[in-house]
Structures are given as C-alpha cells and as structure tokens.
C-alpha positions in Angstrom: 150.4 86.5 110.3 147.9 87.7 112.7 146.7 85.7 115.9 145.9 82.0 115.5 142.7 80.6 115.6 143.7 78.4 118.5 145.0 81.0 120.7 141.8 82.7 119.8 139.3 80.2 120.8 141.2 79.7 124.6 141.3 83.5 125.6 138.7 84.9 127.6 138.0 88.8 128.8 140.0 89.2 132.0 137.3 91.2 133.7 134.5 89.7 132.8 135.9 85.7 131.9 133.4 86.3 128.4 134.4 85.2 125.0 136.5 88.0 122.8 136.7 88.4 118.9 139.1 90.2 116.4 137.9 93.3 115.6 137.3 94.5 111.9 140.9 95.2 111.4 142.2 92.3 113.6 144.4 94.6 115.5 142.5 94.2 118.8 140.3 91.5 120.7 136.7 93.0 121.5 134.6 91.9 124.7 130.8 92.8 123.5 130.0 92.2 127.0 132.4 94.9 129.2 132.4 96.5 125.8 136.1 97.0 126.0 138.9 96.5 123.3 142.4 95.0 124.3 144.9 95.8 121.6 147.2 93.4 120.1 150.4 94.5 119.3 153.5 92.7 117.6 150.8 89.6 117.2 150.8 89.4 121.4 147.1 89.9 122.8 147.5 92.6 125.6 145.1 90.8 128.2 145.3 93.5 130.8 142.0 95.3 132.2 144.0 98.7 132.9 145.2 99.2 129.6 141.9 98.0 127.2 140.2 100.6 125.8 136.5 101.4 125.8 134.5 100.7 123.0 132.2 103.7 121.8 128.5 103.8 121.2 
C-alpha cells in the first residue's frame, strides 16, 4: 500500500520544518536539507529527530 500522496505532501522534517520525499525504495522519508532519513515502518512515518538516520555521502 505504501504512504499516500496526501499524507506525503503535509509532512515536513521535524528539525528543519523542510519538505521530505520517499526514498528509492519508499521505505523511508528523506530530508535533502538535514540530510537525514526517518524510516517508515508498518506504513507509519516515524517523524522523530532522535531516531532518523543520517544519510551518507
């Protein structure tokens, strides 16, 4: 099923309030700005700056 397109277009990086995409294998939301990934997982967005994961070079 995946993560809507409308719940996609409201959420906004937590750290950094900046617009997040799917990653290539829409298993995470990427912030290009803070460079960080927040995983979803069982379809819910995990919005939460302590557990995203840093994106590498």
């Amino acid at each position: 099923m995946g993560i809507s397109k409308e719940l996609l277009e409201i959420l906004a990086c937590p750290k950094c309030k900046g617009e997040v995409h799917l990653n290539p294998a829409e298993d995470g939301l990427i912030c290009d700005r803070c460079r960080l990934l927040y995983e979803i997982r069982e379809e819910i967005p995990i919005m939460l700056i302590d557990e995203a994961k840093p994106l590498e070079s």
